[in-house]
C-alpha positions as CSV (number, residue, x, y, z in Angstrom):
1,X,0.0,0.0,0.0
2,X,3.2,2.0,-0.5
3,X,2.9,6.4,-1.3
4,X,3.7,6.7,-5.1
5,X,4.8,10.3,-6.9
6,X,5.5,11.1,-10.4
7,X,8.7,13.1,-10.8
8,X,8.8,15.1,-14.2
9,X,12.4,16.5,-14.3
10,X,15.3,15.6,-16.9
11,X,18.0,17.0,-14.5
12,X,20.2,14.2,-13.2
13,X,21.0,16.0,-9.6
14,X,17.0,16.2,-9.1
15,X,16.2,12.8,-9.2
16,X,19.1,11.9,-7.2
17,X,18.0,13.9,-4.3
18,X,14.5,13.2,-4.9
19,X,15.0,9.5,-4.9
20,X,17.0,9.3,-2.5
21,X,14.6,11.4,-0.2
22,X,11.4,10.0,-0.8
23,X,12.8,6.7,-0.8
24,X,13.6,7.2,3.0
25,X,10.2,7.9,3.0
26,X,8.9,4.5,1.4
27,X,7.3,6.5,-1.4
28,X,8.1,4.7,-4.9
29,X,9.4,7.1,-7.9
30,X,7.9,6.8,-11.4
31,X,10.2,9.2,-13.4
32,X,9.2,10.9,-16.7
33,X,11.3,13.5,-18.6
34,X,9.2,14.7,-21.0
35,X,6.0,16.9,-20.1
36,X,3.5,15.5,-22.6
37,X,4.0,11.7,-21.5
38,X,3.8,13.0,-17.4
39,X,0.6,14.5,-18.5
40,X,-0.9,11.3,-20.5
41,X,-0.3,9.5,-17.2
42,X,-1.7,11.6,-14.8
43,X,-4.7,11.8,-17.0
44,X,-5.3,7.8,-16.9
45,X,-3.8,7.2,-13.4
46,X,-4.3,8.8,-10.2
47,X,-1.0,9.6,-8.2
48,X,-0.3,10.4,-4.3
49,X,2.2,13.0,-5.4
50,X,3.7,15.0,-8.2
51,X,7.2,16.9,-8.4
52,X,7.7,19.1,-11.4
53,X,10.8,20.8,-12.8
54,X,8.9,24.1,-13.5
55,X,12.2,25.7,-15.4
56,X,14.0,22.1,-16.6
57,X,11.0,20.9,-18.4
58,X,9.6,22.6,-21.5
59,X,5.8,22.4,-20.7
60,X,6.2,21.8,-17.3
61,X,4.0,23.6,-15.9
62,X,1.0,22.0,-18.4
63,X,1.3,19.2,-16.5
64,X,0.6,21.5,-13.2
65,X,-2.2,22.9,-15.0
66,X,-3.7,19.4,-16.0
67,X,-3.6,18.4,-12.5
68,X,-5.4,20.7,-11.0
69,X,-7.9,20.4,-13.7
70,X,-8.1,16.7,-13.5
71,X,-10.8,14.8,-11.6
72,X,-8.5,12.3,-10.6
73,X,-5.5,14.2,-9.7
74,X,-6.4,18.2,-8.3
75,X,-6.1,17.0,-4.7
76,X,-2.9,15.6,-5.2
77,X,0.0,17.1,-3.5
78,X,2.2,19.0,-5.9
79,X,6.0,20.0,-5.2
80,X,7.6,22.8,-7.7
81,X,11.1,23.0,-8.5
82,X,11.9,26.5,-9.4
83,X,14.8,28.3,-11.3
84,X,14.5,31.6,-11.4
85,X,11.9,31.9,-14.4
86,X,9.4,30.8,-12.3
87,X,8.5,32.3,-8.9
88,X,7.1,30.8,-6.1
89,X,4.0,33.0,-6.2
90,X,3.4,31.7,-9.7
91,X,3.9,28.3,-9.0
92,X,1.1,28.4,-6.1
93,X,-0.8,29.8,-8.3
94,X,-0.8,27.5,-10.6
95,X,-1.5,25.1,-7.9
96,X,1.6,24.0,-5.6
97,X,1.5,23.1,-2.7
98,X,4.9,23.4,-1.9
99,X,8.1,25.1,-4.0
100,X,11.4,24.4,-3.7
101,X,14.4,26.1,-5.5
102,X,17.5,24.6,-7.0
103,X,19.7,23.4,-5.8
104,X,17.0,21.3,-3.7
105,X,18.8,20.5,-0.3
106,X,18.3,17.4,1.8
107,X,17.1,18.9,4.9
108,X,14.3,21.7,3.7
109,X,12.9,18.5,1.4
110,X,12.9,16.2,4.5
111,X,11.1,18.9,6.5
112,X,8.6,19.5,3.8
113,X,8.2,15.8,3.1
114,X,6.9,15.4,7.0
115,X,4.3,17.8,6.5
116,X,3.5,16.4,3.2
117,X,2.9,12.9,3.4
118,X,-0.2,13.0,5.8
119,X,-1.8,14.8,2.8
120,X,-0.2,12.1,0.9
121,X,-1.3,9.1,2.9
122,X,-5.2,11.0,3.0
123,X,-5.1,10.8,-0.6
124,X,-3.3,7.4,-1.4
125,X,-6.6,6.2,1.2
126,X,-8.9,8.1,-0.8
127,X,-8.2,6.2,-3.9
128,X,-6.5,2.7,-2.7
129,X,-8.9,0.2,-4.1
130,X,-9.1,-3.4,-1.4
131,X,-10.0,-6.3,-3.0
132,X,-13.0,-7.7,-1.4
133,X,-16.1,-10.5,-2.3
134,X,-19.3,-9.6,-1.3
135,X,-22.7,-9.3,-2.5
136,X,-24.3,-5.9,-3.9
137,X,-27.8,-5.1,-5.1
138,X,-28.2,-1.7,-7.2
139,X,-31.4,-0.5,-7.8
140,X,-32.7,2.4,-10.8
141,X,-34.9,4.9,-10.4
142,X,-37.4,3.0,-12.7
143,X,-37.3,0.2,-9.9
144,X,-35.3,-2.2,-11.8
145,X,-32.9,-4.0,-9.4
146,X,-29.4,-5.6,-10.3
147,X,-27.4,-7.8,-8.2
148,X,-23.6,-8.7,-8.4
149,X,-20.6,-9.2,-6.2
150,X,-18.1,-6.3,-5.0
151,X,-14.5,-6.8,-6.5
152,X,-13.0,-3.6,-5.3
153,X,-14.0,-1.1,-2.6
154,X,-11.9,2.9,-1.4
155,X,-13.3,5.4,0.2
156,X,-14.7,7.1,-3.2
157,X,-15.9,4.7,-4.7
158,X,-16.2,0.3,-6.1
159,X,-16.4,-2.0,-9.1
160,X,-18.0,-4.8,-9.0
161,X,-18.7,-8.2,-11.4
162,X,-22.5,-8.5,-12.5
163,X,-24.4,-11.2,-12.2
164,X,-26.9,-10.3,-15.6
165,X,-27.4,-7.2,-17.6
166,X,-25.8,-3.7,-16.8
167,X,-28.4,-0.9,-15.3
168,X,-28.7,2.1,-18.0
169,X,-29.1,5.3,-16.0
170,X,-25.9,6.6,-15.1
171,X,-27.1,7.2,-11.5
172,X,-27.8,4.0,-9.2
173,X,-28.7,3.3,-5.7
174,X,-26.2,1.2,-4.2
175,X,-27.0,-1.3,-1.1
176,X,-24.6,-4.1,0.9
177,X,-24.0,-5.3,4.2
178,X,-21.1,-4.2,5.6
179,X,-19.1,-7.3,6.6
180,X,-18.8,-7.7,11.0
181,X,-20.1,-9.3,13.5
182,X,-23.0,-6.6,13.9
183,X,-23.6,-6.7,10.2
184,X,-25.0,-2.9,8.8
185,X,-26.9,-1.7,5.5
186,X,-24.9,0.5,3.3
187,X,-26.5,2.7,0.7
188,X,-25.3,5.4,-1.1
189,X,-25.9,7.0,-4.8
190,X,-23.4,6.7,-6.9
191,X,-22.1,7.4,-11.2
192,X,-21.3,5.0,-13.2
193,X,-18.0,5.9,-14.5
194,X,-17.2,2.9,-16.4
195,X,-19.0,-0.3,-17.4
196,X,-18.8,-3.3,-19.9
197,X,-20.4,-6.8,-20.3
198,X,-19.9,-8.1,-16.9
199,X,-18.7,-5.7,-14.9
200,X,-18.5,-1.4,-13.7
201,X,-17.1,0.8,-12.0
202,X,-19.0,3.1,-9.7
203,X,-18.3,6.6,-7.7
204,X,-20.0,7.3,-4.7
205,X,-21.8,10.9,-5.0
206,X,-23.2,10.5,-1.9
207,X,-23.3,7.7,1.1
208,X,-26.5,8.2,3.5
209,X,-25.1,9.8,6.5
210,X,-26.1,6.7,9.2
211,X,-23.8,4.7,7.3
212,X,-20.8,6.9,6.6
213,X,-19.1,6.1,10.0
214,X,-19.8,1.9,9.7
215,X,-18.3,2.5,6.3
216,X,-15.0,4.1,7.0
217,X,-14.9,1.7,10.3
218,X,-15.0,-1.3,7.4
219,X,-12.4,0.5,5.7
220,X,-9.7,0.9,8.7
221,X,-10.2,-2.7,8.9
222,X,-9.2,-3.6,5.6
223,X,-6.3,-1.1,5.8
224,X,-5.4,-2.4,9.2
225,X,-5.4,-6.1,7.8
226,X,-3.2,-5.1,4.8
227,X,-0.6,-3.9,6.8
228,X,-0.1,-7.0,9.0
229,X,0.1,-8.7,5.4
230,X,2.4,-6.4,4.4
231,X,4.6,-7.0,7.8
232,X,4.2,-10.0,7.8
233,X,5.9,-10.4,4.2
234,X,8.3,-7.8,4.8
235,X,9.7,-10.4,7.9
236,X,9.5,-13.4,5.9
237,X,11.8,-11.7,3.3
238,X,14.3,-10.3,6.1
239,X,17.1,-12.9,6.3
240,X,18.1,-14.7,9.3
241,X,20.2,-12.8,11.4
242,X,22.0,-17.1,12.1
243,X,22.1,-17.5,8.3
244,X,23.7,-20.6,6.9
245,X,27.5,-20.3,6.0
């Protein structure tokens, strides 16, 4: 469930410091040098993070502008690199959220990086998709119902497998039982986004408030379970500290 960032800079020292940083950090790198293929990822992907070379990159700062203008991406924390063409005023104006100037130093990124990655981790939550198996019913405005099994569940939103034909409004009532051992009705209307022959993808537009709280409880617990996973992989891979010789 690791933090991920998109780093859009083509200067060698950058990434270095960058990498080295947010590494530390346990936030993976994915680097791009060239503005227009940053930008055809952020608009299919969403991303934790984003650290642009404002002056290093020619259309750099269209990829700031995309963002911000995504629906995806305009919460996502945004770090500028400036130069001296660009200010810092301009560069929160387009939408950073923090500015650093070259050369970028290890201890003012470190110090920035501990304010940012609570936003981060909000966000990464926001989005993180759990895998999960259980039942669904959503239900038109017409009165037509459709059952089918959840596949994927984050705070924003699911997709789930269908079990016949796909609904046709783009708006649906959604309704499951929130798996515990005092078992609660979810409901909430959500968009279609996406769909095809046996499956869709849905985003909540808005979850009845009585089950908002059940809902995010569900949630911790699938984060909370994750993690041990993860820890528990993590040891298995960490050699013995007796190994063989």
């Amino acid at each position: 469930m690791g933090l991920g960032c998109l780093l859009l800079t083509g200067d060698a020292m950058l990434l270095e410091v960058i990498r080295t940083n947010f590494s530390a950090a346990r936030i993976g790198i994915e680097l791009r040098t060239d503005a227009a293929s940053a930008i055809e990822l952020s608009a299919r992907r969403h991303l934790d993070s984003f650290v642009i070379d404002c002056d290093g990159v020619s259309g750099a700062m269209d990829l700031l502008a995309a963002i911000r203008s995504s629906r995806s991406n305009k919460a996502s924390v945004v770090f500028a690199v400036v130069n001296a063409k660009t200010t810092v005023s301009m560069a929160v104006e387009a939408g950073a959220n923090f500015v650093l100037g070259k050369p970028v130093q290890d201890k003012p990124l470190r110090g920035i990086l501990d304010i940012a990655i609570l936003r981060m981790e909000r966000e990464h939550r926001r989005y993180f998709r759990h895998a999960v198996d259980v039942p669904i019913q959503l239900s038109c405005y017409t009165g037509a119902t459709f059952a089918g099994k959840i596949k994927n569940v984050s705070e924003g939103g699911l997709a789930l497998n269908l079990f016949g034909s796909a609904p046709v409004e783009s708006v649906v009532t959604v309704q499951f039982e929130l798996p515990s051992t005092d078992p609660q009705t979810f409901q909430a209307k959500a968009e279609i986004v996406w769909n095809d022959a046996f499956a869709m993808g849905l985003r909540f537009l808005r979850i009845e408030p009585g089950c908002r709280s059940f809902f995010e409880a569900w949630l911790d617990s699938l984060e909370a379970q994750l993690r041990f996973r993860e820890s528990v992989q993590s040891s298995n891979a960490t050699p013995s500290e007796h190994g063989t010789g």
